[in-house]
N, CA, C and O atoms as a MOPAC input file, in Angstrom:
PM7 MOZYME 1SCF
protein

 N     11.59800 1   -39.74300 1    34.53100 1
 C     11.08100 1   -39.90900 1    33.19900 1
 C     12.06700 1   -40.70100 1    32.36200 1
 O     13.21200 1   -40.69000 1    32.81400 1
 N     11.88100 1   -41.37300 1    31.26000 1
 C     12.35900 1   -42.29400 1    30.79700 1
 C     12.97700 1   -41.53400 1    29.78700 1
 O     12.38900 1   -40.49800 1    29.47900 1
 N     14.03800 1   -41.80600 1    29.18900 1
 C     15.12700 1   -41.32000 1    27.56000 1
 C     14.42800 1   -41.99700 1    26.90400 1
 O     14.60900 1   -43.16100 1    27.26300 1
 N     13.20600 1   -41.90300 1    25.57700 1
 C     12.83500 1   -42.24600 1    24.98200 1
 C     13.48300 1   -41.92500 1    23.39700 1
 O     13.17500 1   -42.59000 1    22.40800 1
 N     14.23800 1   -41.01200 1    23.38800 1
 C     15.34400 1   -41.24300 1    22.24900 1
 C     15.95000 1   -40.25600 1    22.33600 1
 O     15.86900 1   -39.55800 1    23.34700 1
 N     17.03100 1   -39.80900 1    20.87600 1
 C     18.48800 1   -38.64900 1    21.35800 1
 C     17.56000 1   -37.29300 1    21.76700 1
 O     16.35300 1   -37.05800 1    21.82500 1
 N     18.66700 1   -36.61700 1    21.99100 1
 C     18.58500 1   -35.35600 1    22.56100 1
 C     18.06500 1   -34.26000 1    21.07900 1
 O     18.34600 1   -34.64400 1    19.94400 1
 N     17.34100 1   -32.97700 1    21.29100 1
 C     16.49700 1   -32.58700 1    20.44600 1
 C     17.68700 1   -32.01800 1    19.53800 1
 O     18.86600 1   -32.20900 1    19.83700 1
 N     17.33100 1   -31.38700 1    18.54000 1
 C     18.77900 1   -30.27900 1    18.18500 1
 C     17.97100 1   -29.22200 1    18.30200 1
 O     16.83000 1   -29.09700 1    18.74700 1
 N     19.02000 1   -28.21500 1    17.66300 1
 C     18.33700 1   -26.76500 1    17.41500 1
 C     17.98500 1   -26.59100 1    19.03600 1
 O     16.79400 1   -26.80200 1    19.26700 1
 N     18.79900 1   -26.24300 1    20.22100 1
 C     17.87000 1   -25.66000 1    21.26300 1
 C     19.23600 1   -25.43800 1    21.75000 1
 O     20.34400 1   -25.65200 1    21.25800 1
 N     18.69400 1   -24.78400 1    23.23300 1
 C     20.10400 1   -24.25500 1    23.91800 1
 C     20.96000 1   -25.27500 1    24.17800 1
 O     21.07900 1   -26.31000 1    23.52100 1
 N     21.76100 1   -24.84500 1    25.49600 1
 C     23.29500 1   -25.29900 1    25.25300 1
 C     23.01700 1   -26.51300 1    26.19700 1
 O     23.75400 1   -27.44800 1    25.88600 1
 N     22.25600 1   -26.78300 1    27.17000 1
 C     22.46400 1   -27.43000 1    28.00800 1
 C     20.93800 1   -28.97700 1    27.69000 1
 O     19.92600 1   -28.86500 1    26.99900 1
 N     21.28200 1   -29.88800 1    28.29300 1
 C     20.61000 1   -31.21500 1    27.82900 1
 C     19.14500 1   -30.92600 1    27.48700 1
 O     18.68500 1   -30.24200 1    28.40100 1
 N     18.32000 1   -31.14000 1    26.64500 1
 C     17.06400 1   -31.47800 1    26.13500 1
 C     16.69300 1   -32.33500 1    25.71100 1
 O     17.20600 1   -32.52500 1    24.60800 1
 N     15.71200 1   -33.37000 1    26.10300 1
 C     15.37800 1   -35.04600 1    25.50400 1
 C     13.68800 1   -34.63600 1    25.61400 1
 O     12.99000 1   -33.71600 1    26.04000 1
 N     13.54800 1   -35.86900 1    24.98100 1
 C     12.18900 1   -36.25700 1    24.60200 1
 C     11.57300 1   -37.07200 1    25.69000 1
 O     12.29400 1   -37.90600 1    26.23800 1
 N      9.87300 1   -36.89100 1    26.21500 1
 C      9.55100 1   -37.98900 1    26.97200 1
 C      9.05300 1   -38.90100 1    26.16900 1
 O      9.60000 1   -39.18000 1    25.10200 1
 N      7.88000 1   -39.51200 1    26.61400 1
 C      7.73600 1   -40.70700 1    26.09400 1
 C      6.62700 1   -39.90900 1    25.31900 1
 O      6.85100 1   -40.07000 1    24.11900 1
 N      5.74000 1   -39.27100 1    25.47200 1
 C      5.01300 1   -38.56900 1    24.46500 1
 C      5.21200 1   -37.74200 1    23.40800 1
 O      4.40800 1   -37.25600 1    22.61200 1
 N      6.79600 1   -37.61500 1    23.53900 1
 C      7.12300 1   -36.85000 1    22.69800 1
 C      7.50700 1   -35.28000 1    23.16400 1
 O      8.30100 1   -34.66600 1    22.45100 1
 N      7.15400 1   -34.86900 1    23.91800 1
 C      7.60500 1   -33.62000 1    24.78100 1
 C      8.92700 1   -33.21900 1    24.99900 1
 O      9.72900 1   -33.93900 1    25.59500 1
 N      9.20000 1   -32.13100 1    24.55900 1
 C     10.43400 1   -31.76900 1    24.60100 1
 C     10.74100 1   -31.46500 1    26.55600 1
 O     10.08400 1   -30.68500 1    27.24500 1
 N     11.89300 1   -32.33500 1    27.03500 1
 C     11.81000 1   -31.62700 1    28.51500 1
 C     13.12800 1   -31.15400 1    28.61800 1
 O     14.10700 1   -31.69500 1    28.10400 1
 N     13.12700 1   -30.03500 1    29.35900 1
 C     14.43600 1   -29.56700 1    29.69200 1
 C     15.03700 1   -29.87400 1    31.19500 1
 O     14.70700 1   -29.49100 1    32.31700 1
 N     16.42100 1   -31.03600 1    30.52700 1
 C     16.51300 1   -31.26100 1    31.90000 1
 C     17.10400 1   -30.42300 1    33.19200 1
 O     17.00800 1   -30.66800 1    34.39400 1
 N     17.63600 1   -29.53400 1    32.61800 1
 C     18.30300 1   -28.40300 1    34.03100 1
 C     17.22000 1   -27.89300 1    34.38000 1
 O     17.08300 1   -27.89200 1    35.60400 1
 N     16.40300 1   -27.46400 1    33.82400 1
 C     15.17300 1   -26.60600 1    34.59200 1
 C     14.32600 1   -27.41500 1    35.32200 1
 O     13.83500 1   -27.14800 1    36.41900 1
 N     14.14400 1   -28.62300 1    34.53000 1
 C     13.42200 1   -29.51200 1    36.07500 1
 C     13.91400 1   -29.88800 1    37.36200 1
 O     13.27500 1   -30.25500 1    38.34900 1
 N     15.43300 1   -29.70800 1    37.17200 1
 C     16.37100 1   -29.67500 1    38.54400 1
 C     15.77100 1   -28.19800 1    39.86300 1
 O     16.09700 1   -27.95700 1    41.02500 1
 N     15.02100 1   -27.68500 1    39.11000 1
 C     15.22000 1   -26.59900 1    40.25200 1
 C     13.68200 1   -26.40700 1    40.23900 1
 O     12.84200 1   -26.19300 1    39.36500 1
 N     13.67200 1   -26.60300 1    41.80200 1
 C     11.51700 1   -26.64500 1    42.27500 1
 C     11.66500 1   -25.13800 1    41.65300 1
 O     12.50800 1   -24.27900 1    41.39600 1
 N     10.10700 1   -25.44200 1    41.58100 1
 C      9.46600 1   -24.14000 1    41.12000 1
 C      8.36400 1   -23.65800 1    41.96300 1
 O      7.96700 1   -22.49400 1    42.00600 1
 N      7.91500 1   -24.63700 1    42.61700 1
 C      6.84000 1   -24.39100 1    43.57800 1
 C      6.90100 1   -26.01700 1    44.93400 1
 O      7.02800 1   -27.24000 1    44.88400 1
 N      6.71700 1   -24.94700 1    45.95500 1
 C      6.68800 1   -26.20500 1    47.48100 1
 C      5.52400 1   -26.29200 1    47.47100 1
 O      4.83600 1   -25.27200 1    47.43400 1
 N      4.88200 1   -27.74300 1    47.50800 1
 C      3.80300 1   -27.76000 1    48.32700 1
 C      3.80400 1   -29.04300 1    49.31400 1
 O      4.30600 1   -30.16700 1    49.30800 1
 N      2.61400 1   -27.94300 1    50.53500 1
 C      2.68600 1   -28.47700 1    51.87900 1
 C      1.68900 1   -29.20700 1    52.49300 1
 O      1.04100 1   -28.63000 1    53.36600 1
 N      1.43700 1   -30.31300 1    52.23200 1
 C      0.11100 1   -31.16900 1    52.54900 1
 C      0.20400 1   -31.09200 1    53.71000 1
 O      1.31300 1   -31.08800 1    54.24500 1
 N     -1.15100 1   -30.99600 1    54.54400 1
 C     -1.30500 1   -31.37300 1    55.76000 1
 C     -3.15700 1   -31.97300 1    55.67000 1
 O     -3.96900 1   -31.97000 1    54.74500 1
 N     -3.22000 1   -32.35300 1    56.86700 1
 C     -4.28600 1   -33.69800 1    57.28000 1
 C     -5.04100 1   -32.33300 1    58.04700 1
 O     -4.39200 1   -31.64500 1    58.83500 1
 N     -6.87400 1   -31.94600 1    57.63600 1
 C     -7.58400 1   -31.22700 1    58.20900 1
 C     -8.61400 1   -31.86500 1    58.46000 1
 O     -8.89900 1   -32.86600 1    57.80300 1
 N     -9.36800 1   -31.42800 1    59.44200 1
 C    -10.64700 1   -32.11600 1    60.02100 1
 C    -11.85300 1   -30.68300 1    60.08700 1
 O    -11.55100 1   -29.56900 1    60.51600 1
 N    -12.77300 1   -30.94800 1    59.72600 1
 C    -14.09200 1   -30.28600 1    59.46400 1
 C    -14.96500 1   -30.59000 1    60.71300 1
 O    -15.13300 1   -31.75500 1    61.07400 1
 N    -15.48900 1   -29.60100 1    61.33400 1
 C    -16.47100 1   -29.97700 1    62.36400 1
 C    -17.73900 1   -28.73600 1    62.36900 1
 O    -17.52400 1   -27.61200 1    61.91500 1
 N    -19.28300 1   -29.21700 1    63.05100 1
 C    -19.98100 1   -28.22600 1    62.96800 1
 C    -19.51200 1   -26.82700 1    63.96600 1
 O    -18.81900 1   -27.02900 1    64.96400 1
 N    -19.94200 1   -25.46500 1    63.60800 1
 C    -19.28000 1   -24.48600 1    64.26200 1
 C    -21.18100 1   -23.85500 1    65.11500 1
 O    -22.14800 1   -23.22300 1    64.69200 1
 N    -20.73700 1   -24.63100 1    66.64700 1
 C    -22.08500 1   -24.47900 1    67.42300 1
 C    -22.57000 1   -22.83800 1    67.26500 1
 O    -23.79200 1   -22.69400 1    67.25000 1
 N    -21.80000 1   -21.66400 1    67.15300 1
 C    -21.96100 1   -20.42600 1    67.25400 1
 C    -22.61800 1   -19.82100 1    66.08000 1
 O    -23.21500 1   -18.74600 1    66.01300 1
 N    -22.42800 1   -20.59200 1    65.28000 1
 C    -23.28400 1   -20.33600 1    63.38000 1
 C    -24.61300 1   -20.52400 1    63.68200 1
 O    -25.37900 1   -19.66500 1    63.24600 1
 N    -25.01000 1   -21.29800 1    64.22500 1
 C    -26.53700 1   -21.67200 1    64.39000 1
 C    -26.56100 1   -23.07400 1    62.87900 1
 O    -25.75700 1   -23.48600 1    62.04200 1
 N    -28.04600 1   -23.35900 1    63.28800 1
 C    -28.64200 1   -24.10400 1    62.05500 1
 C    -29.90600 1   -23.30300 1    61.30600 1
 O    -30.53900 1   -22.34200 1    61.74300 1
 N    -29.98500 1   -23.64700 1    60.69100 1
 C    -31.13800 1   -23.01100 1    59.60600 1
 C    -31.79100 1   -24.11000 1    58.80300 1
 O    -31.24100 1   -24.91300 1    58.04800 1
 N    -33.26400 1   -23.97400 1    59.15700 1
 C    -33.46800 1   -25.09900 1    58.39400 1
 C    -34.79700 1   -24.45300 1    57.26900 1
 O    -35.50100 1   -23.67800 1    57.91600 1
 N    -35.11500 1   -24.54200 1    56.30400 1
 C    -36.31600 1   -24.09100 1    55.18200 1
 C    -36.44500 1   -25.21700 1    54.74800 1
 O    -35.64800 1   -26.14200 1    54.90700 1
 N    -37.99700 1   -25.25100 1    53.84900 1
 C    -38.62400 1   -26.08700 1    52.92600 1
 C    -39.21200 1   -24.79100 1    51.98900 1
 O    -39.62900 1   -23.68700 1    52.34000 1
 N    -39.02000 1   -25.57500 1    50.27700 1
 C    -39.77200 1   -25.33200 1    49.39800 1
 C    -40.64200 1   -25.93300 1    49.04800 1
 O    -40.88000 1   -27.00500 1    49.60400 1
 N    -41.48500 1   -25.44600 1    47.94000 1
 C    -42.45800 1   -25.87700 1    47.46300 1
 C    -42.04500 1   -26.39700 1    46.19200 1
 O    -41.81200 1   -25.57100 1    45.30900 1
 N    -41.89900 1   -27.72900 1    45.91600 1
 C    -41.77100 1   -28.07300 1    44.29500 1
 C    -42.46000 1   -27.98700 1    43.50600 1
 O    -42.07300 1   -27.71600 1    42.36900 1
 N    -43.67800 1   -28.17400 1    43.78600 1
 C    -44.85500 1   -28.11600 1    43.54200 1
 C    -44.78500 1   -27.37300 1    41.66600 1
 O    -43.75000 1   -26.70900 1    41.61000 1
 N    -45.36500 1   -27.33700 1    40.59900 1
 C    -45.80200 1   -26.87500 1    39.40000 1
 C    -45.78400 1   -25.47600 1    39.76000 1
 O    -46.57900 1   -25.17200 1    40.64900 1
 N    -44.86400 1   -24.28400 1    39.14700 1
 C    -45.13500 1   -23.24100 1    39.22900 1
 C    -45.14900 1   -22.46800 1    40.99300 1
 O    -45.05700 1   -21.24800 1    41.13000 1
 N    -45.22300 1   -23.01300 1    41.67600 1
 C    -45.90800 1   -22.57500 1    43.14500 1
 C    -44.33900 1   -21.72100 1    43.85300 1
 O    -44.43100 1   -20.67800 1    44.49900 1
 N    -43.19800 1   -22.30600 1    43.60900 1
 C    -42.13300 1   -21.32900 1    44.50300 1
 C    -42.51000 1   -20.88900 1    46.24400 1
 O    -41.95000 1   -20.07100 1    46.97400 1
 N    -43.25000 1   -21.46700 1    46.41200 1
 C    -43.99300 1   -20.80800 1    48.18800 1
 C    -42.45100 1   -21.27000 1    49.11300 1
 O    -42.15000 1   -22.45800 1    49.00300 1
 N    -41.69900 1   -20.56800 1    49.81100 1
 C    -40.95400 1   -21.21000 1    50.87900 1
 C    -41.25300 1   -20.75500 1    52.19000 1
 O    -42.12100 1   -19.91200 1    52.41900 1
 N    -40.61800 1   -21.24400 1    52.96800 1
 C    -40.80700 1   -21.55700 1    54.37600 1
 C    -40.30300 1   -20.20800 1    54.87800 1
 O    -40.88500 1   -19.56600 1    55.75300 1
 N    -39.29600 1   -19.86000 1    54.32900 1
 C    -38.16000 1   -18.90700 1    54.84000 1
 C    -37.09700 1   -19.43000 1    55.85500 1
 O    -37.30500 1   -20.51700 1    56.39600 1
 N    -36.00400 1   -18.74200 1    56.13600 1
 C    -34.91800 1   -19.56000 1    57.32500 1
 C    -35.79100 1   -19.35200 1    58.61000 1
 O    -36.40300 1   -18.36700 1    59.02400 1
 N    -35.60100 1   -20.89900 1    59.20400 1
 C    -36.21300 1   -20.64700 1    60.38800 1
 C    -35.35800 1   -21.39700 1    61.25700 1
 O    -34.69900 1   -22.33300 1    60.80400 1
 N    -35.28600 1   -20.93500 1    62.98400 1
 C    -34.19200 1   -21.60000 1    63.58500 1
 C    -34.61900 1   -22.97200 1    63.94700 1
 O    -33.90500 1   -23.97400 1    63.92500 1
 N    -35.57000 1   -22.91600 1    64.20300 1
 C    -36.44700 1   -24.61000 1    64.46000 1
 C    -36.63500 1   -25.38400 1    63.59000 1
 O    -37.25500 1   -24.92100 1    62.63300 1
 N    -36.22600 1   -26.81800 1    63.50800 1
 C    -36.97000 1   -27.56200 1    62.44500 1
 C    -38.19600 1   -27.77900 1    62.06600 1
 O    -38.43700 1   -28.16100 1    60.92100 1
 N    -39.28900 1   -27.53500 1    63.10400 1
 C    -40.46900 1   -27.80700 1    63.38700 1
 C    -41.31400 1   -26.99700 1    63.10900 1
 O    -42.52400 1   -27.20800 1    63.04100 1
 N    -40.65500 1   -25.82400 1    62.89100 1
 C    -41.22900 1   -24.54000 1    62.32800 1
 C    -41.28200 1   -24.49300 1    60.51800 1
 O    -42.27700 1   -24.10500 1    59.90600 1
 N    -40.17500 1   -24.90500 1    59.93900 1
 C    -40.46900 1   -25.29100 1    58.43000 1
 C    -40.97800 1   -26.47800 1    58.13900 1
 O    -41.34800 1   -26.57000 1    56.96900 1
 N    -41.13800 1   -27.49400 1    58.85000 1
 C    -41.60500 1   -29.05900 1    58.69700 1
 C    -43.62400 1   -28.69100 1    58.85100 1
 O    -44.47200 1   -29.25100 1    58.15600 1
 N    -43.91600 1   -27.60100 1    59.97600 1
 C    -44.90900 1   -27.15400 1    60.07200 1
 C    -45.89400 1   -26.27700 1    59.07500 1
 O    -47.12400 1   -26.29700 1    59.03200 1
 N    -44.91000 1   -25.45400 1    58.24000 1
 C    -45.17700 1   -24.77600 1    57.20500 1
 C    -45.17600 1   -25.49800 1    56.00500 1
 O    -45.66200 1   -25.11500 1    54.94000 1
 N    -44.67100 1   -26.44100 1    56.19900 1
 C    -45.15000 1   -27.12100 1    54.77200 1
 C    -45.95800 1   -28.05000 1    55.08200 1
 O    -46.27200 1   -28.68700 1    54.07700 1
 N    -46.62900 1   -28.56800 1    56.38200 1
 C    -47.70600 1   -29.00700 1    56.66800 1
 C    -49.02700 1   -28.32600 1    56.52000 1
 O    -50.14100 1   -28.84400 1    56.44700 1
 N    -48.59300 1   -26.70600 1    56.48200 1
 C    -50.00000 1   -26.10400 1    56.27500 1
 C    -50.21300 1   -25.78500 1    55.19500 1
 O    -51.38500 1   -25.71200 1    54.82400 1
 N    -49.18700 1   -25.49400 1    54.34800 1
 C    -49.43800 1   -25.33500 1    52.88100 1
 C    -49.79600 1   -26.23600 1    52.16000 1
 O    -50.64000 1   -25.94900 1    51.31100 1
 N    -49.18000 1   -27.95300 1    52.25000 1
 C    -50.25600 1   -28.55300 1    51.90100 1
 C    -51.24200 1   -28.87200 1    52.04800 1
 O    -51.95500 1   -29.26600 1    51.12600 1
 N    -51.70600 1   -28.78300 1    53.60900 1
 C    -53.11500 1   -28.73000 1    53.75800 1
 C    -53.67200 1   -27.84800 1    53.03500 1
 O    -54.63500 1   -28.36300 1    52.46700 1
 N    -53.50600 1   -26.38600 1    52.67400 1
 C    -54.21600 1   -25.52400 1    51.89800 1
 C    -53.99800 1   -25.70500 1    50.40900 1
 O    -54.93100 1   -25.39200 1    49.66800 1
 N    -52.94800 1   -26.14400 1    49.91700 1
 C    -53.05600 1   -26.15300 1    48.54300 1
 C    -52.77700 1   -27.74400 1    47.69300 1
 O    -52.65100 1   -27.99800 1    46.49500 1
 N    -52.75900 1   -28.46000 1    48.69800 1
 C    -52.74100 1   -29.98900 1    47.83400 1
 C    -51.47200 1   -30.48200 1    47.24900 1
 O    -51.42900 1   -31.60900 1    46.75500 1
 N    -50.73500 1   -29.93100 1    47.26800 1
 C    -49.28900 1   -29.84100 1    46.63800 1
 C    -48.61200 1   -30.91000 1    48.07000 1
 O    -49.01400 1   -30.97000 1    49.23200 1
 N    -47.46600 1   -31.64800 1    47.39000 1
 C    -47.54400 1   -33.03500 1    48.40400 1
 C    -45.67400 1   -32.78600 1    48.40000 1
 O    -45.15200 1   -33.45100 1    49.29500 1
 N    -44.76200 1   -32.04200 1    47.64000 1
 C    -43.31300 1   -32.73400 1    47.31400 1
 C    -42.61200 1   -31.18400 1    47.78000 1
 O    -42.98600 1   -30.10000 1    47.33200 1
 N    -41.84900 1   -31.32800 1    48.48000 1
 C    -41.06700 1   -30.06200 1    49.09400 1
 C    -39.94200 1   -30.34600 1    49.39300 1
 O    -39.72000 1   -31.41200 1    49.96700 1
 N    -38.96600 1   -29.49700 1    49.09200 1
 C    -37.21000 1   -29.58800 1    49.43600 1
 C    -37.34300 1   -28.69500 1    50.53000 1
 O    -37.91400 1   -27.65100 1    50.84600 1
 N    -36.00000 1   -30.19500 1    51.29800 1
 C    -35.93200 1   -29.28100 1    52.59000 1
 C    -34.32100 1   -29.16900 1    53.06800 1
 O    -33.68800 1   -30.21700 1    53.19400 1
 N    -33.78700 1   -28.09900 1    53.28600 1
 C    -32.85900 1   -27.42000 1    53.47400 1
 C    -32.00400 1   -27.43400 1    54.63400 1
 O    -32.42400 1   -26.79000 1    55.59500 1
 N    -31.02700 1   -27.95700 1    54.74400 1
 C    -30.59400 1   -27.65200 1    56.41500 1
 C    -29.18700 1   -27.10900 1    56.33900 1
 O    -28.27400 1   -27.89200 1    56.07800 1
 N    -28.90400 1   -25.64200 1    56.57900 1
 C    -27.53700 1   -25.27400 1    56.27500 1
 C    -26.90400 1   -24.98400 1    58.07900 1
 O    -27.56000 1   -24.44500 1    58.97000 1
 N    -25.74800 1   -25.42800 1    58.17600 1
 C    -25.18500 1   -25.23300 1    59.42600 1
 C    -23.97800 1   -24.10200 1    58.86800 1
 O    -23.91900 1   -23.65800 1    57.72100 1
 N    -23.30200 1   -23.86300 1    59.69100 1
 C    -21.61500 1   -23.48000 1    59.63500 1
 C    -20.11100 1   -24.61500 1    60.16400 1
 O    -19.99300 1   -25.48500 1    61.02800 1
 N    -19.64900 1   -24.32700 1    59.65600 1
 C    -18.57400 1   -25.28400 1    60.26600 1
 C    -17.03500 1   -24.50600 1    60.00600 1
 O    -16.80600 1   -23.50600 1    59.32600 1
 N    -16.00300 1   -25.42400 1    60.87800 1
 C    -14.81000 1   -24.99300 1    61.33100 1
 C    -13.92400 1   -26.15700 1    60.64400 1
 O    -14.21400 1   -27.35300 1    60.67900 1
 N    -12.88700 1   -25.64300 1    60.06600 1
 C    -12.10000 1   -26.40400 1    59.13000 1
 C    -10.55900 1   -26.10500 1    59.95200 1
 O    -10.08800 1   -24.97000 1    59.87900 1
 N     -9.87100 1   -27.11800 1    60.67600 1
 C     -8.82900 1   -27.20500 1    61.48000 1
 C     -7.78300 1   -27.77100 1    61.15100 1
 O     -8.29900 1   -28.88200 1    61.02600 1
 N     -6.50900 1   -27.98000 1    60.84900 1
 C     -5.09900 1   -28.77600 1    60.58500 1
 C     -5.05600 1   -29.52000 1    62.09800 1
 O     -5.25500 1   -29.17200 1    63.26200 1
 N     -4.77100 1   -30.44600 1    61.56200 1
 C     -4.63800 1   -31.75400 1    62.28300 1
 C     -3.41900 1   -31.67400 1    62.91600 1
 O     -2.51000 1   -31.74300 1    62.08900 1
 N     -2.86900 1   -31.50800 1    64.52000 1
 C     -1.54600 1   -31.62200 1    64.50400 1
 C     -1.08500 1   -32.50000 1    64.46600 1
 O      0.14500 1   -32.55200 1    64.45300 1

């Protein structure tokens, strides 16, 4: 950080300056970490043992109808094939939640 002008008065015994914003910093106490931190490089992958889950809603005005979790895609892609056949309603969110495994990179 830059000496942006003298040292403050009125404070303890040991150096205090100004940054550039004006902030009082104390320089002995920034001499000594206060906290380590430890970056490391992780990789995300699907976790085959979670399964997939896939649902569709109904957007539809008022309607809320869902599919429920189903393990097949073809099974909620199907259910909202029959619901619009029965109720005319054309726009549905469709859902696909997996699990996954979050690993440190060696």
């Amino acid at each position: 950080m830059a000496d942006s002008g003298p040292p403050v008065t009125g404070t303890a015994a040991h150096d205090v300056k100004r940054d550039r914003v004006g902030l009082a910093i104390d320089q002995e106490a920034s001499r000594k970490p206060r906290h380590i931190f430890r970056f490391a490089d992780h990789v995300i992958r699907h976790a085959a043992e979670g399964g997939i889950i896939y649902e569709a809603f109904c957007v539809a005005y008022e309607c809320g109808a869902e599919s429920g979790p189903q393990d097949e895609q073809n099974a909620a892609q199907d259910w909202a094939l029959r619901h619009s056949g029965r109720t005319g309603h054309d726009l549905f969110r469709r859902v696909v939640t997996d699990h996954a495994h979050v690993t440190r990179v060696e």
